[in-house]
Biotite code that builds the C-alpha atoms (Angstrom):
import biotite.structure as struc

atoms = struc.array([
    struc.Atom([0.000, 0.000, 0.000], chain_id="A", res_id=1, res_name="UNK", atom_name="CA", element="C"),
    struc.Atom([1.611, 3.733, -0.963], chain_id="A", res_id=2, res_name="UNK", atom_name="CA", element="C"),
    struc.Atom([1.668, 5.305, 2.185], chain_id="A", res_id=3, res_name="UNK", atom_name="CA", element="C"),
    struc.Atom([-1.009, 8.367, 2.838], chain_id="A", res_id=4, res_name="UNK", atom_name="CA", element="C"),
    struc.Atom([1.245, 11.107, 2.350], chain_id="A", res_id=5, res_name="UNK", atom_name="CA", element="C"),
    struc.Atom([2.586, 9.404, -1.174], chain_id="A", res_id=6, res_name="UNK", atom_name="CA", element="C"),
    struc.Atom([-1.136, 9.995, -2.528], chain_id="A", res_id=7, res_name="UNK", atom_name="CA", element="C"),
    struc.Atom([-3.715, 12.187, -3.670], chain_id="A", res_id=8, res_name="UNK", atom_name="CA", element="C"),
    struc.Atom([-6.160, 11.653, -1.469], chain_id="A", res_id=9, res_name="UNK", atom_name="CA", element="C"),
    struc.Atom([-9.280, 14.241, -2.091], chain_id="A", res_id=10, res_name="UNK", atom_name="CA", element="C"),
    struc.Atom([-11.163, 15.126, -5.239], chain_id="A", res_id=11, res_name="UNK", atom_name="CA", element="C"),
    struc.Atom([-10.139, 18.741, -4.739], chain_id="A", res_id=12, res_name="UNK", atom_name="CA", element="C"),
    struc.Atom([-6.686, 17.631, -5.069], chain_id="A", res_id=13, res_name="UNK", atom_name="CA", element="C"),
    struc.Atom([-6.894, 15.973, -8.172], chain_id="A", res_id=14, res_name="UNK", atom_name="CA", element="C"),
    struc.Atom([-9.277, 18.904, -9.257], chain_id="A", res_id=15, res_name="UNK", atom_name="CA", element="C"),
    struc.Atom([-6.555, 21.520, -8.191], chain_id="A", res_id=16, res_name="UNK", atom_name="CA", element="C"),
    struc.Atom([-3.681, 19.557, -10.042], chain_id="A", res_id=17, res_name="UNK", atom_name="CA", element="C"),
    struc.Atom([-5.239, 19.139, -13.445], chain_id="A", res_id=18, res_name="UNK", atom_name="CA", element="C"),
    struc.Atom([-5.769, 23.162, -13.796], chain_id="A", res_id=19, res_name="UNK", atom_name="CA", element="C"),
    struc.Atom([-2.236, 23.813, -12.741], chain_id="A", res_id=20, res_name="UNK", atom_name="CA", element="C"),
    struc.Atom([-0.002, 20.659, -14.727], chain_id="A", res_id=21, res_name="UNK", atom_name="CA", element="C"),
    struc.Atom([0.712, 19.597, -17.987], chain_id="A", res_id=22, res_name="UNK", atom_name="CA", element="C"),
    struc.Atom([0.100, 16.266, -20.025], chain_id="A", res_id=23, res_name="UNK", atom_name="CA", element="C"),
    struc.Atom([2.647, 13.462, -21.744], chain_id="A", res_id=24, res_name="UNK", atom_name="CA", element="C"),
    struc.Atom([1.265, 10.819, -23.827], chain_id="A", res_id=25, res_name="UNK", atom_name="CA", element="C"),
    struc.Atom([2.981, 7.369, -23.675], chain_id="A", res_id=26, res_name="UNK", atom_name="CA", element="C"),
    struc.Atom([1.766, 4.167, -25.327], chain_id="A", res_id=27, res_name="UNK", atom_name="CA", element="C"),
    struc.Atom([0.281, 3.187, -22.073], chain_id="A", res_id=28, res_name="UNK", atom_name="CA", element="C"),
    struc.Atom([-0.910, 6.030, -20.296], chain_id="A", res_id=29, res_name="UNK", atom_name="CA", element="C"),
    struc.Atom([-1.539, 9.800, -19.856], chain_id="A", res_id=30, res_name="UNK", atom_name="CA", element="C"),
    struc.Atom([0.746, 11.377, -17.138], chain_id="A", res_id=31, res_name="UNK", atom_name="CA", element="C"),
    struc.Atom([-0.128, 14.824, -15.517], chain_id="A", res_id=32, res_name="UNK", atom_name="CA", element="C"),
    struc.Atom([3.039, 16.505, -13.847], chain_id="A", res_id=33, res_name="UNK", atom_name="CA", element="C"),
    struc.Atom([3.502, 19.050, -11.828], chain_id="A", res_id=34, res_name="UNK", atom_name="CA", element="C"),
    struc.Atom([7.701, 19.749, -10.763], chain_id="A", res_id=35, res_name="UNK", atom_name="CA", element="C"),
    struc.Atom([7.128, 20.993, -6.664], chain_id="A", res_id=36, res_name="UNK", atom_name="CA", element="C"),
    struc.Atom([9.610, 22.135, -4.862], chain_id="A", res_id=37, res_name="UNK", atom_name="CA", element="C"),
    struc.Atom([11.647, 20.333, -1.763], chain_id="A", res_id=38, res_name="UNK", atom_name="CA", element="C"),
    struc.Atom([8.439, 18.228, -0.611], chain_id="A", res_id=39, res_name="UNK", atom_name="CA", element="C"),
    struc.Atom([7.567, 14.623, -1.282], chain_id="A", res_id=40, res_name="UNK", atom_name="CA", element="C"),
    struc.Atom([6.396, 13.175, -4.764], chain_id="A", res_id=41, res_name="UNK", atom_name="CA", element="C"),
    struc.Atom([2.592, 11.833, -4.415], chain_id="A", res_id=42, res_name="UNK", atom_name="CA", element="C"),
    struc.Atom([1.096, 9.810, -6.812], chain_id="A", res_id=43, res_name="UNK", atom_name="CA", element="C"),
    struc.Atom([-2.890, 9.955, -8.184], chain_id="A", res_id=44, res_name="UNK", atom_name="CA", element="C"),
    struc.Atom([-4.080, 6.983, -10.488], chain_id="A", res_id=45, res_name="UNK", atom_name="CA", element="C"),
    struc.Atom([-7.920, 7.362, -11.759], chain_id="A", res_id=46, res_name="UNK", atom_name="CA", element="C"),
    struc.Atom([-8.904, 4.459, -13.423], chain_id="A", res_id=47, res_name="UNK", atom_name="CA", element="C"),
    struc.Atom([-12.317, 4.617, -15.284], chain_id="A", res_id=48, res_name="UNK", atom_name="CA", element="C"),
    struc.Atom([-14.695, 1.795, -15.737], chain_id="A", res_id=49, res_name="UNK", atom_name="CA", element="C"),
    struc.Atom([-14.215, 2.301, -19.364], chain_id="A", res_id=50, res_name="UNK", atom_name="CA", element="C"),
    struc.Atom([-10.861, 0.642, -19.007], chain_id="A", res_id=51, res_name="UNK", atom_name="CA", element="C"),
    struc.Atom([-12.658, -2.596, -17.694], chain_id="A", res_id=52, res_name="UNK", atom_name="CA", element="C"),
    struc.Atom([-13.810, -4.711, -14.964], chain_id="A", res_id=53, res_name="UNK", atom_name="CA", element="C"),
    struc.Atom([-12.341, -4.232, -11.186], chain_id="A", res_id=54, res_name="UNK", atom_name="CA", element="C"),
    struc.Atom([-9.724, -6.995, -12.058], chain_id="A", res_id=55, res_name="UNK", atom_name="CA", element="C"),
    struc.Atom([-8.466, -5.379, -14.491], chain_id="A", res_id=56, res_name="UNK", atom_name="CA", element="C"),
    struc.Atom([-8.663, -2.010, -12.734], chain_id="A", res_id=57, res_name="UNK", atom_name="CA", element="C"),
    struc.Atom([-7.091, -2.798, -9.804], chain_id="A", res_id=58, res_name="UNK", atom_name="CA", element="C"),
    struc.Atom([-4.479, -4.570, -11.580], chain_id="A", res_id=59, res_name="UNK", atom_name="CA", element="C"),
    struc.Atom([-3.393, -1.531, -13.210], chain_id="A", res_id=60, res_name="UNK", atom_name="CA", element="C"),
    struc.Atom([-3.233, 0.694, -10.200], chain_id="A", res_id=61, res_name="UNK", atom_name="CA", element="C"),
    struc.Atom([-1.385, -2.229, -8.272], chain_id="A", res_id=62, res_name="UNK", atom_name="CA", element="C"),
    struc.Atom([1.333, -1.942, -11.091], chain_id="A", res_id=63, res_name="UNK", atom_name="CA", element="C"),
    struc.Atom([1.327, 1.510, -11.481], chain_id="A", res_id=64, res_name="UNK", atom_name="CA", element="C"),
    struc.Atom([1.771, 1.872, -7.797], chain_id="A", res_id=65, res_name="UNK", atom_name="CA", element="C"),
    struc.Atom([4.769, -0.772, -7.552], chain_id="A", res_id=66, res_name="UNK", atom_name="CA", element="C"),
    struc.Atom([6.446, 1.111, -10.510], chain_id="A", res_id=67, res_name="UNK", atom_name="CA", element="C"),
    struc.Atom([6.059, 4.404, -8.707], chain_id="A", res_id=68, res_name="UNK", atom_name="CA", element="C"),
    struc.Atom([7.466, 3.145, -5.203], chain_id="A", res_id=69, res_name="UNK", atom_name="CA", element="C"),
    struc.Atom([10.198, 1.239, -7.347], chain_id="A", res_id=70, res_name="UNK", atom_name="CA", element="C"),
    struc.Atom([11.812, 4.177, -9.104], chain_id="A", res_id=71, res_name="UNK", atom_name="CA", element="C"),
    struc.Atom([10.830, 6.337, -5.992], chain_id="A", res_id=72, res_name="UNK", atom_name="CA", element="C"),
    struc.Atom([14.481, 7.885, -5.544], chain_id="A", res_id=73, res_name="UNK", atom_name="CA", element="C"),
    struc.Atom([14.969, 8.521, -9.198], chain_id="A", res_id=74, res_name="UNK", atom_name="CA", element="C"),
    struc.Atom([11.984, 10.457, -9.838], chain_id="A", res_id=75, res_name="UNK", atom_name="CA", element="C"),
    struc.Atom([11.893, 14.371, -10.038], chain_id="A", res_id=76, res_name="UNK", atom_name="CA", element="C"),
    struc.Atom([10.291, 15.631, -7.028], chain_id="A", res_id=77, res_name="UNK", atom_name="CA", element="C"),
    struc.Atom([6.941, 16.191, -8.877], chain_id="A", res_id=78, res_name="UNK", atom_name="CA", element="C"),
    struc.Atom([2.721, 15.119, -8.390], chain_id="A", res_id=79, res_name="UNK", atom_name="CA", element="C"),
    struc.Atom([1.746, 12.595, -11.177], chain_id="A", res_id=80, res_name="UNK", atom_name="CA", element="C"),
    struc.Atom([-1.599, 11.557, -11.865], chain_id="A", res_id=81, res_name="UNK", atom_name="CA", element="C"),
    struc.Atom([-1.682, 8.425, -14.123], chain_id="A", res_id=82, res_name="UNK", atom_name="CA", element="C"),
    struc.Atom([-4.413, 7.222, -16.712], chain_id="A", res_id=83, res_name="UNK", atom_name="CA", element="C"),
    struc.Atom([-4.016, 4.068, -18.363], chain_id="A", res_id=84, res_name="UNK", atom_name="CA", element="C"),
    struc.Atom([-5.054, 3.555, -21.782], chain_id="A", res_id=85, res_name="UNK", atom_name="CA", element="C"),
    struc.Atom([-6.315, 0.181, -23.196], chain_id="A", res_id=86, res_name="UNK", atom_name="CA", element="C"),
    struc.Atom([-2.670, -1.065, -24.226], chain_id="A", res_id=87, res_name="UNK", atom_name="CA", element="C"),
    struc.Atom([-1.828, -0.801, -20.470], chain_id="A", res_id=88, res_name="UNK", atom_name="CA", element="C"),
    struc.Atom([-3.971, -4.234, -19.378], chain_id="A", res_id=89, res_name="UNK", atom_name="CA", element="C"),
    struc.Atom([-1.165, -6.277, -21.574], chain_id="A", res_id=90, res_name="UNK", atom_name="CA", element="C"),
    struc.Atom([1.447, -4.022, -19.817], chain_id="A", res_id=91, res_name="UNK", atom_name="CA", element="C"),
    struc.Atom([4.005, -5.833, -17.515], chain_id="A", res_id=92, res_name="UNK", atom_name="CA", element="C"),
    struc.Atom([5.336, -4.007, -14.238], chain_id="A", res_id=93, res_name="UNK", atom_name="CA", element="C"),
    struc.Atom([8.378, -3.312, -16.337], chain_id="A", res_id=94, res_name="UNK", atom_name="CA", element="C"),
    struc.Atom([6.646, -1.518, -18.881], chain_id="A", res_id=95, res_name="UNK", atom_name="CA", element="C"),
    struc.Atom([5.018, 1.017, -17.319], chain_id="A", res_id=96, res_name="UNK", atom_name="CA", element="C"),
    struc.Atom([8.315, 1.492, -14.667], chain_id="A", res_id=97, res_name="UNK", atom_name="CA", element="C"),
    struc.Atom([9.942, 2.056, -17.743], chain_id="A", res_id=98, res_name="UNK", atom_name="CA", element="C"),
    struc.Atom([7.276, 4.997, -19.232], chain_id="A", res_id=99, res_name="UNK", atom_name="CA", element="C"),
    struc.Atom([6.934, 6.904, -16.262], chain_id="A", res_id=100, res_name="UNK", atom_name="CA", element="C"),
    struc.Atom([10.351, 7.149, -15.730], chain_id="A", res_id=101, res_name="UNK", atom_name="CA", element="C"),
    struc.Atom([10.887, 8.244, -19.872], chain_id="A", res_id=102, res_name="UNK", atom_name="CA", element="C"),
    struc.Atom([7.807, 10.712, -19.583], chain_id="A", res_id=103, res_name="UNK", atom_name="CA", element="C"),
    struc.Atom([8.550, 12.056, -15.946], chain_id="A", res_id=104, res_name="UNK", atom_name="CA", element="C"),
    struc.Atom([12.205, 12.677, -17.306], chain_id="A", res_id=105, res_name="UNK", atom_name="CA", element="C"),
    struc.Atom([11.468, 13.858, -20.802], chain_id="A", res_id=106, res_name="UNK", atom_name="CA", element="C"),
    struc.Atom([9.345, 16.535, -19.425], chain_id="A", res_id=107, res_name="UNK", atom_name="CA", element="C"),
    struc.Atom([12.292, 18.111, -17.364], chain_id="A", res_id=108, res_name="UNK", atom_name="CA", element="C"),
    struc.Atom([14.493, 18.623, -20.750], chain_id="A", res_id=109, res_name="UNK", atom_name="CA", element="C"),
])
């Protein structure tokens, strides 16, 4: 489990951070950023019933949570807020490690 202070945990947090970040594509998912300052990194995954059953939903934000805890240290300090795409159910743990590290870095260059 990410620990409370690792998340978003309100709607008016998530509401907040999409007026005030900006948007990467990647072939699995959408990724809000927003660079802060000295303070922790949190994480915000929204997962719509679009993308599927709650298998398949929860499976996603499991991953997406293990990747985010994983590459924790080399992250810019930063909120993300994640939104899988379709492509992202056949995604391994790797894969989307492996994106939000590209798309959290390419948007510092």
């Amino acid at each position: 489990m990410l620990p409370s202070h690792l998340r978003f945990r309100k709607r008016s947090e998530y509401r907040h951070f999409s007026k005030h970040s900006f948007r990467k594509e990647g072939s699995f998912f959408f990724l809000h950023m927003r660079l802060i300052g000295t303070s922790h990194s949190k994480l915000g995954i929204t997962v719509s019933k679009k993308f599927g059953n709650a298998p398949e939903r929860n499976r996603f934000k499991r991953i997406a949570r293990a990747a985010f805890l994983a590459n924790y240290p080399s992250l810019p300090r930063a909120l993300f807020h994640i939104i899988p795409k379709q492509r992202a159910k056949l995604a391994k743990m790797g894969d989307i490690a492996q994106e939000l590290c590209h798309l959290s870095n390419a948007t510092q260059s």
